[in-house]
N, C-alpha and C positions, 0 to 999 in steps of 0.2 A: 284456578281455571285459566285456558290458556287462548291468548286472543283468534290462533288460527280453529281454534272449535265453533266461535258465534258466528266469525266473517267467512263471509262466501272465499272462494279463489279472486275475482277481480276485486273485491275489498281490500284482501291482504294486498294486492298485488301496487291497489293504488296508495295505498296508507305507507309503504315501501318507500314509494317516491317520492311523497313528500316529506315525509323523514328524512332521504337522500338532499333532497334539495335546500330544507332549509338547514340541514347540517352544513352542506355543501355552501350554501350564502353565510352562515355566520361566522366559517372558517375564515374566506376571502373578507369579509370585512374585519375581524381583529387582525388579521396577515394588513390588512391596508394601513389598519391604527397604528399598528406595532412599527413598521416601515416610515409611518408619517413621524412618528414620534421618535426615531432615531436616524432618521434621514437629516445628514450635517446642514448648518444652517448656515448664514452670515454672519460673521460677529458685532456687525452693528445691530440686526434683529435681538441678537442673546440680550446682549450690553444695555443699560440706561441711555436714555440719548449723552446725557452728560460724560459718562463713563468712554460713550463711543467719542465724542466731541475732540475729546482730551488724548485719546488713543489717534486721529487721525493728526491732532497737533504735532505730538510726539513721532509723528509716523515725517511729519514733513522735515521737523526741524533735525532730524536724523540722517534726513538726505543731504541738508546743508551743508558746506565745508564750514569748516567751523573757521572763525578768523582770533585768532588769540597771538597775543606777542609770543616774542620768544623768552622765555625765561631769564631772568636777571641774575649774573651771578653773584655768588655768596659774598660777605664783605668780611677781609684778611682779618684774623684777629690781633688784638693788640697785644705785644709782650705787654705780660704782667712786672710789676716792678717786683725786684727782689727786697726781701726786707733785710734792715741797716741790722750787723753784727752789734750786740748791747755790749756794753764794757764790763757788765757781771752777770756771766750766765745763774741761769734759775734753777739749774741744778749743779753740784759741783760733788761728784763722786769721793768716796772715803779712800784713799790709798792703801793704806794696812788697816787689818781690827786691831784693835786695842784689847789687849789683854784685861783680863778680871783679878781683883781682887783674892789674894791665896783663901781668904774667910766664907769668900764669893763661891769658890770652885768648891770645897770641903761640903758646905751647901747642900749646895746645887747635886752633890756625886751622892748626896745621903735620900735624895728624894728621887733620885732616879730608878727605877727597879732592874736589880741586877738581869741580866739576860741569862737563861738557862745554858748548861754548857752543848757541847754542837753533837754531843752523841744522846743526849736527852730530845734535838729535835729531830733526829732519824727513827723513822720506825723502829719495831724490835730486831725483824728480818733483817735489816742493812744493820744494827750494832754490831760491833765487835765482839766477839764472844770471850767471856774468860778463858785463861790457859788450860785448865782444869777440864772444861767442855770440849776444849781443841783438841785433847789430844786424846778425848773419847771416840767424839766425831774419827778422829785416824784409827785411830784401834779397830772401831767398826766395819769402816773402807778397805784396811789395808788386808789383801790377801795370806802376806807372812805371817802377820804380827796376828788375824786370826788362825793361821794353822798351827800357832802356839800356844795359843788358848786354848783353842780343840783339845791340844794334845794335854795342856794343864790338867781340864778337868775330866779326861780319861776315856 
């Protein structure tokens, strides 16, 4: 059911306006809260009185010139003494090695483990190929030496 069905014309008309109106007052009063509430303050109001006390101290002795000496300068350092050369150094290096014992080296050459020879540690690729192989490998390559084969086998 819809209100303009019960109320006359001047019902509706006046029921309007005061919906207008007090819509109208509660806007401008939280627009006032809102305004009051972020409208900037003084910072002694924000501040504890303590806090402001101490912020006005600090506000004065900042305007002061300050009176402080002037810096002292640094004091020369002292040469350190050198220390006295000892009459027998603490280390005294070997000149030459001294050779071993012939019983020593026989040894010593039986527990070593032989090293493989130098074409054992090349890949297969980089060995040297036998003679046998090389001069297949040519046979293959060479244009003459296959147009005689050709012709060999008919």
């Amino acid at each position: 059911m819809r209100l303009n069905e019960f109320l006359s014309d001047d019902e509706w008309i006046r029921l309007q306006q005061i919906m207008y109106a007090s819509t109208l007052e509660a806007l401008n009063t939280y627009q006032k809260q809102r305004a009051a509430q972020y409208a900037p303050k003084p910072l002694a109001t924000k501040l504890k009185p303590e806090v402001a006390k101490k912020a006005r101290t600090l506000a004065r002795k900042a305007k002061q010139p300050t009176q402080v000496a002037a810096p002292k300068p640094l004091p020369k350092p002292k040469p350190l003494p050198l220390p006295a050369a000892s009459g027998t150094p603490a280390y005294q290096p070997v000149k030459a090695p001294t050779l071993l014992p012939a019983g020593t080296k026989v040894v010593a050459a039986r527990g070593q483990p032989k090293s493989p020879p130098q074409s054992a540690k090349l890949p297969p690729s980089m060995r040297e190929l036998p003679s046998g192989q090389v001069a297949m490998i040519h046979a293959k390559t060479d244009p003459i030496v296959q147009k005689s084969m050709d012709k060999e086998r008919g």
